[in-house]
C-alpha positions as CSV (number, residue, x, y, z in Angstrom):
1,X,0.0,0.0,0.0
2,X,1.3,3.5,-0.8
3,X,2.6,5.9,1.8
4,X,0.0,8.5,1.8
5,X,1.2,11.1,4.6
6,X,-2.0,13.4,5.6
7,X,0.0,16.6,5.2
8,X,-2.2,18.8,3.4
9,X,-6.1,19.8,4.3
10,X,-7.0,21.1,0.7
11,X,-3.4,21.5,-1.2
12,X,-2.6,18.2,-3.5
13,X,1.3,17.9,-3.4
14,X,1.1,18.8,-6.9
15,X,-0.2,22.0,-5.7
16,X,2.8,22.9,-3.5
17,X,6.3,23.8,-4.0
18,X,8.8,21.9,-2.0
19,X,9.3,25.2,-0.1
20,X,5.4,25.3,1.0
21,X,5.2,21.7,2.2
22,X,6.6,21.8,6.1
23,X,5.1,25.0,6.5
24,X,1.4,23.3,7.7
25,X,2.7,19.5,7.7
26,X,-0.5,18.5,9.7
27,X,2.0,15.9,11.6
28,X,0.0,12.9,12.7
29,X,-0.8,12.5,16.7
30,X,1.5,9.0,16.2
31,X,4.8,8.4,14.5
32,X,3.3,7.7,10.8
33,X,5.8,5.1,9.6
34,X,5.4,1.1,9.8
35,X,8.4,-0.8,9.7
36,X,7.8,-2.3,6.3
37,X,8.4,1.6,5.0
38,X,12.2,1.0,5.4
39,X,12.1,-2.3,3.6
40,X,14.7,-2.6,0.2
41,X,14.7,-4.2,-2.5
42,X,18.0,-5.3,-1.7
43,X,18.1,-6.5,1.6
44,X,21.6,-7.8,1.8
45,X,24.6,-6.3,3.2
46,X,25.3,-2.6,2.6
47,X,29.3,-3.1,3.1
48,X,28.8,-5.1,0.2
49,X,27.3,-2.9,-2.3
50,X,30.0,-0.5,-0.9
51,X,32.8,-2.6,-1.0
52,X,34.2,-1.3,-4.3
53,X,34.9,2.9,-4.6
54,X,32.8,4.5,-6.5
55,X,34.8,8.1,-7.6
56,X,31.9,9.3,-9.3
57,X,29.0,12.6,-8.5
58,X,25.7,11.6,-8.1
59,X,23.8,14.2,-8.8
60,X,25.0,16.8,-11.7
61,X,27.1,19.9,-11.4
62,X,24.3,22.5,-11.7
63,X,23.1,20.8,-8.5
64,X,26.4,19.9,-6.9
65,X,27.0,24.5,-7.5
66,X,23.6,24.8,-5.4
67,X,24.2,23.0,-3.0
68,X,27.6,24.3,-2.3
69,X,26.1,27.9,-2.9
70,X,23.4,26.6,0.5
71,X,26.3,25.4,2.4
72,X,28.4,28.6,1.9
73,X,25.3,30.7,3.1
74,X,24.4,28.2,5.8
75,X,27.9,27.0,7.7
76,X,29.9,29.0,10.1
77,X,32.7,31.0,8.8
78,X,35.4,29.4,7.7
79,X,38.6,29.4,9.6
80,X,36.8,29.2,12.9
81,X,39.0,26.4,14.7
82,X,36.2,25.9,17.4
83,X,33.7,25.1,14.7
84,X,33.0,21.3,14.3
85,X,31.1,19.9,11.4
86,X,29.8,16.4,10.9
87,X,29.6,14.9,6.9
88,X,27.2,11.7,7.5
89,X,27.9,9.4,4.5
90,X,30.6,11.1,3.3
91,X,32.4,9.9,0.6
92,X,35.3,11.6,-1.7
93,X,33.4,14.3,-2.1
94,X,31.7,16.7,0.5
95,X,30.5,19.7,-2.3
96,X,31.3,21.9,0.9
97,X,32.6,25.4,-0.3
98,X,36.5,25.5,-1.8
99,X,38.6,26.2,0.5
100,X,36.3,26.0,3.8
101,X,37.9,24.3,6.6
102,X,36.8,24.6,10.4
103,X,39.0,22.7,13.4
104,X,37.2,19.7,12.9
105,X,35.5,18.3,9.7
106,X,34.7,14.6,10.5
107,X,33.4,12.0,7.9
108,X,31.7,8.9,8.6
109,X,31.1,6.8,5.4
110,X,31.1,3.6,4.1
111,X,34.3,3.4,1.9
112,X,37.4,4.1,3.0
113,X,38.9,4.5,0.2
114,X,36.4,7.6,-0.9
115,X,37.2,8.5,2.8
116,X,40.9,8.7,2.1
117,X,40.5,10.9,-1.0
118,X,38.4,13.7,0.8
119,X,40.6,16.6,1.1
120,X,38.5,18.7,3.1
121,X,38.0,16.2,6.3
122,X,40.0,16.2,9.3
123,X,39.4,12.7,10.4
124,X,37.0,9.8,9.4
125,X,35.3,6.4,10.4
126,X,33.6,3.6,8.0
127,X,30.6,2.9,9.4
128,X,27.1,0.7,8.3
129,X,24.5,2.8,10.3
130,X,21.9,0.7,8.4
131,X,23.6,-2.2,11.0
132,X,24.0,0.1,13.9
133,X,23.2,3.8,13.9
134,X,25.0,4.3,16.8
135,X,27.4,7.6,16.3
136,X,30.7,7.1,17.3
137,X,30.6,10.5,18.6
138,X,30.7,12.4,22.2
139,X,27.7,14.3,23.2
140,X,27.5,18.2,22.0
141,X,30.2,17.8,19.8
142,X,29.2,19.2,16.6
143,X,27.8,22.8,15.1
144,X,26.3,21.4,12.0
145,X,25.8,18.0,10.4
146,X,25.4,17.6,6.5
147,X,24.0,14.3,4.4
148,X,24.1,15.0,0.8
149,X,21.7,12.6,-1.6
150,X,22.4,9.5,1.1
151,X,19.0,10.3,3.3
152,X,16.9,8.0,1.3
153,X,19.0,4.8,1.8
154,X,18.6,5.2,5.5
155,X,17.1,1.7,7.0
156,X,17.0,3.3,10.5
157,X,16.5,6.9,9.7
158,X,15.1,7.4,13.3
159,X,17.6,6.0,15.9
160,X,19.7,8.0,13.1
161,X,17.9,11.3,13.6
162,X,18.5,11.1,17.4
163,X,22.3,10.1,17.2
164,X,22.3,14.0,15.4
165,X,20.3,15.1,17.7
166,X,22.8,13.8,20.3
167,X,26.0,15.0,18.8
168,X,24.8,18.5,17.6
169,X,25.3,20.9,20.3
170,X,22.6,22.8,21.2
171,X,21.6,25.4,18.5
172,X,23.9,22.9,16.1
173,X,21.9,22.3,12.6
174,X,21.2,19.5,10.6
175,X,21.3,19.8,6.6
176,X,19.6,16.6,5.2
177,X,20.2,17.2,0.9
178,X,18.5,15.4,-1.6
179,X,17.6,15.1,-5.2
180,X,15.6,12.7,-7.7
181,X,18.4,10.3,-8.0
182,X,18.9,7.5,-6.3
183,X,20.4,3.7,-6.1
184,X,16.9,2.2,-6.2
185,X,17.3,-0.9,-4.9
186,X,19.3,0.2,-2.2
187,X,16.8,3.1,-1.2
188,X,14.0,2.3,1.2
189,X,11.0,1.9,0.4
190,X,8.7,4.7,1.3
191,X,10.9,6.8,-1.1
192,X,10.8,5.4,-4.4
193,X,7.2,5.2,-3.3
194,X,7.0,8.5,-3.6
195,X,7.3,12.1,-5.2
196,X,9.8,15.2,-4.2
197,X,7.2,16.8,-2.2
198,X,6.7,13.5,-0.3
199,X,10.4,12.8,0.5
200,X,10.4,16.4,1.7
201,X,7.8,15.4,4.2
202,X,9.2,12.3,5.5
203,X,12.4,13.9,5.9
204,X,10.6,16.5,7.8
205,X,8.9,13.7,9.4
206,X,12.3,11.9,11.2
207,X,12.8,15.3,13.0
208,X,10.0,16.1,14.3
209,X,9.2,12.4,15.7
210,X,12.9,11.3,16.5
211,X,13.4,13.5,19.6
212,X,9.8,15.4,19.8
213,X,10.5,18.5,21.3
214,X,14.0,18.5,20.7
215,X,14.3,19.9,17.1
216,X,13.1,23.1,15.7
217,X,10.6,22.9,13.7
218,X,12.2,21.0,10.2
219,X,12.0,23.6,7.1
220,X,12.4,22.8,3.5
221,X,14.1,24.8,0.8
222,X,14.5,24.0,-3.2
223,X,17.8,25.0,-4.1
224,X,17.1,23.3,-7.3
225,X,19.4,25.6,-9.9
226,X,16.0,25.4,-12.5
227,X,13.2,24.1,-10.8
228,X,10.7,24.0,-13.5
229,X,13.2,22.1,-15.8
230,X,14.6,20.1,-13.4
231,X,14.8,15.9,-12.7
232,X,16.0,13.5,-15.0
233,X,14.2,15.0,-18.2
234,X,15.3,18.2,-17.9
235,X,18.3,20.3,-17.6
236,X,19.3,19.7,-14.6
237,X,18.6,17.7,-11.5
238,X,16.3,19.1,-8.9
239,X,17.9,19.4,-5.0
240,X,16.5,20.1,-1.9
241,X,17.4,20.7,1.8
242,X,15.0,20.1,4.6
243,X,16.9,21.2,7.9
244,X,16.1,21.9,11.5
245,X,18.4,22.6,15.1
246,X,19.0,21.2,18.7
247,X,16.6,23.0,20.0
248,X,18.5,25.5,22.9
249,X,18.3,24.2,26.6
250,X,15.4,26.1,28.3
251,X,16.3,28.8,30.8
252,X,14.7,28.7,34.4
């Protein structure tokens, strides 16, 4: 049965830009996902599909400028040697800004060979976090956490989502990236399901019921570089970011 999230009261999604869609999600009373929602096609072993590097973009370079553009607008400045920043999946590639560096860019990946070839992280760790979505991480370590086009292959997205929420300091943000493209039978379920405005949702979704309370409210963006002509039959691919913060501790 398709996932049909009840977001909208009147709006179809076709109605609704991906910027318009977290604005009134109309979240459910009880966590909307069932566990067969993060079912694959191909349920074996993700350090197997992994096990070979794969030194190629996923998405195209119209995309790959936008989202760089979003990260330069969106990160601390660079230099800062206090500022820590988190690249989930990682691979040999971040897209962060050229030149950006921070005291601590950590990636944790799948491949560490891609790992290796990063030039712009300080450290990394090859992790399956479809096995164990633990986060080899201290508490309040992090100002911002990015996961470019590696959301949707997620098996545990929220035990995931509360590992961020754990490691982000307070105030820290959370960029979750995404596009049209995907490994399809490696993503879950739910998502090739569905449409943009959908995956926008459900991304919205994992914060708000991973730690309720604990994120700001999730918001959506389309960086897209031509959003009318984007996705795989037009010029270029769409991209989105839906994003959200450790919500500050509470003064008494």
């Amino acid at each position: 049965m398709p996932f049909t999230p009840k977001r909208f009261s009147s709006a179809s999604a076709a109605n609704l830009t991906a910027d318009k869609v977290l604005e009134n999600p109309q979240w459910p009373d009880s966590v909307p996902f069932r566990e067969e929602d993060f079912q694959r096609y191909d349920p074996s072993s993700d350090k197997l599909f992994y096990d070979s590097p794969r030194f190629v973009t996923h998405i195209d370079d119209a995309a790959i400028g936008a989202l760089t553009k979003y990260y330069g607008e969106a990160f601390p400045a660079a230099g800062k040697k206090d500022v820590a920043i988190l690249d989930l999946c990682s691979s040999w590639i971040s897209h962060y800004p050229k030149g950006y560096t921070a005291g601590r860019i950590a990636g944790l990946g799948m491949n560490e060979d891609e790992l290796k070839r990063n030039s712009v992280l300080t450290e990394w760790v090859v992790k399956d976090l479809n096995e164990d979505p633990k986060l080899p991480y201290e508490d309040n370590s992090f100002d911002v956490i990015t996961n470019a086009v590696s959301v949707d292959y997620l098996a545990k997205p929220m035990e995931v989502f509360k590992e961020m929420h754990r490691v982000l300091k307070p105030g820290g943000q959370a960029i979750m990236s995404f596009s049209n493209r995907c490994f399809p039978t490696k993503a879950i379920a739910i998502w090739t399901a569905t449409g943009d405005q959908d995956h926008v949702w459900i991304v919205g979704a994992y914060y708000h019921y991973s730690v309720p309370g604990g994120w700001t409210e999730p918001a959506a963006k389309d960086i897209s570089p031509s959003p009318a002509l984007g996705g795989y039959f037009g010029k270029t691919d769409p991209m989105y970011v839906v994003y959200a913060k450790k919500q500050e501790p509470q003064q008494a």
